[in-house]
C-alpha positions, 0 to 999 in steps of 0.5 A, spaced: 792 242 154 797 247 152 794 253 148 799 258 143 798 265 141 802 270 137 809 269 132 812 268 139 809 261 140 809 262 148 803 258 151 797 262 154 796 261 162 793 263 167 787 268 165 789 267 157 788 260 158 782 261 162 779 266 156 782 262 150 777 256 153 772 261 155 771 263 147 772 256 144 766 254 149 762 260 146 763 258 139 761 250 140 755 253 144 753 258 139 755 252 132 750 248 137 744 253 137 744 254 130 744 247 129 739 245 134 732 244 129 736 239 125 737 235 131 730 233 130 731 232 122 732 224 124 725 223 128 720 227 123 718 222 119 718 216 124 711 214 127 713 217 134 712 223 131 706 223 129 702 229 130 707 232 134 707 239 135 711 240 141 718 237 143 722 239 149 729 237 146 735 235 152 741 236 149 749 235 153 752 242 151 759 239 155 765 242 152 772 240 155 771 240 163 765 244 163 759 241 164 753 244 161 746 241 160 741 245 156 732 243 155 730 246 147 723 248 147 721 247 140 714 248 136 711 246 130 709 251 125 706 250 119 710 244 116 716 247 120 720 246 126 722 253 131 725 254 137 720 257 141 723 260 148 730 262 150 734 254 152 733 253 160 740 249 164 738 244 166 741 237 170 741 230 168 743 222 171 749 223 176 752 218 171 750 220 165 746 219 159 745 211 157 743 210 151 737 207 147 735 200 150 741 200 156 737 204 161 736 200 169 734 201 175 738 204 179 743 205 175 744 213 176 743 214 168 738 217 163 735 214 159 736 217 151 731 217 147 724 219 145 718 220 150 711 222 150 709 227 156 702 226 159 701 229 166 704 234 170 704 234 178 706 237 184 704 239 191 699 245 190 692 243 189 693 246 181 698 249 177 698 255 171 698 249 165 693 246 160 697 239 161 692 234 165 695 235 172 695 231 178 696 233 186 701 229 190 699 227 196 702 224 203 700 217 201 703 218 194 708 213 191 711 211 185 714 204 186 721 202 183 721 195 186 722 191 180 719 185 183 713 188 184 707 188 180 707 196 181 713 197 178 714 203 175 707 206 177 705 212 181 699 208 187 697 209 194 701 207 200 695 203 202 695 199 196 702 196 195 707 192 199 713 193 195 719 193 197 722 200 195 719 207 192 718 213 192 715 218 195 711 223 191 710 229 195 718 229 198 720 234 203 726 237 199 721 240 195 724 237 188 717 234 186 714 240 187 713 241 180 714 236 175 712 233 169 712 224 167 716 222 161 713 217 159 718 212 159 718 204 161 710 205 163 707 203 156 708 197 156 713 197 163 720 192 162 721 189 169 728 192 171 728 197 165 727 204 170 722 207 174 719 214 176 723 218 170 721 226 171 722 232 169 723 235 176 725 240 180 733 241 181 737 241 188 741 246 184 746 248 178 751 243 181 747 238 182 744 231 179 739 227 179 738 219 179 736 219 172 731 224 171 732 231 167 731 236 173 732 245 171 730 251 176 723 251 179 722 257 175 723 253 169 719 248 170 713 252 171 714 256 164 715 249 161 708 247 164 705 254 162 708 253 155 706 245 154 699 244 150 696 237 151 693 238 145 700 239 140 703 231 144 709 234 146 714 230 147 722 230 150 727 228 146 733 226 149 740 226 148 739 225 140 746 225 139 745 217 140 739 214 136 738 206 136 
């Protein structure tokens, strides 16, 4: 990509380049972020939102090489959506979002759509959050073997005899917090998907298996802001709706 400036019609390289792309970034982030309540525009009047007074929404903020995720805390007010907190960095699927209904099992992929979130868990024996919570313990899995009739549900070591799962409490400390979306667990689709969180990041830079992952700072303020009793939900990537 060649920019060009002035009556002269020579190419910015170098730094100009690097500034010319850094000010077209700054304008679609910032068309982005005066636009963001409209996103919920296709969902208010659906079912899933009844009731619904809270949304964290996920977006894909990607502009040329850069990639960028971001989280949206959005609240209802009245009869009116607003922007409640400042937006968080987040990171997503090392491949990416799948759209609606296209989500698999080990696909790398987050799955896009609208998902109630239920319970918080970590490691500590309680956390700051009025969200239903739960501690992880050693013996804690969640089961993503398909052909288990566990799948996609958190269980005891002793109870199962699946094949494959995950461990709740990790030693890399990326559940230390985290919060469920309610994804593929009611009812379970076999093979659809399992163990989809929000989740603490390994970094910036980083990716997940298909959960949405941000700081851990902001995962606590997230878990402070949520209110069970507004069903908060995540909307994810709405830029593809079913």
């Amino acid at each position: 990509m060649i920019l060009f400036c002035g009556k002269s019609g020579r190419s910015l390289t170098g730094i100009g380049c690097l500034l010319a792309l850094a000010a077209l970034w700054s304008l679609a982030a910032c068309a982005s972020r005066t636009a963001v309540t409209d996103r919920l525009a296709p969902y208010v009047q659906t079912a899933a939102m009844e009731n619904v007074g809270q949304v964290l929404l996920v977006t894909d903020e990607s502009f040329l090489f850069l990639t960028s995720h971001k989280i949206y805390p959005l609240e209802k007010t009245d009869s009116s959506w607003r922007q409640a907190k400042n937006p968080l960095d987040a990171v997503i699927g090392r491949n990416g979002f799948a759209p609606p209904g296209e989500k698999r099992e080990g696909d790398g992929r987050t799955p896009s759509g609208l998902f109630r979130m239920k319970t918080a868990f970590g490691y500590p024996p309680s956390v700051p959050t009025r969200m239903p919570y739960r501690q992880s313990q050693e013996n804690d899995l969640w089961i993503d073997d398909p052909n288990d009739p566990d799948y996609n549900r958190w269980v005891h070591q002793n109870q199962t005899k699946a094949a494959s799962y995950e461990r709740m409490k990790r030693d890399d400390d990326l559940y230390k917090y985290g919060i469920v979306i309610e994804y593929n667990t009611d009812p379970v689709i076999k093979g659809f998907g399992s163990a989809i969180f929000l989740h603490v990041w390994a970094g910036t830079d980083s990716t997940t298996a298909g959960c949405v992952a941000a700081s851990e700072d902001d995962i606590l303020k997230m878990l402070g802001w949520l209110n069970p009793a507004k069903n908060p939900v995540m909307l994810i990537n709405p830029q593809l709706r079913q």
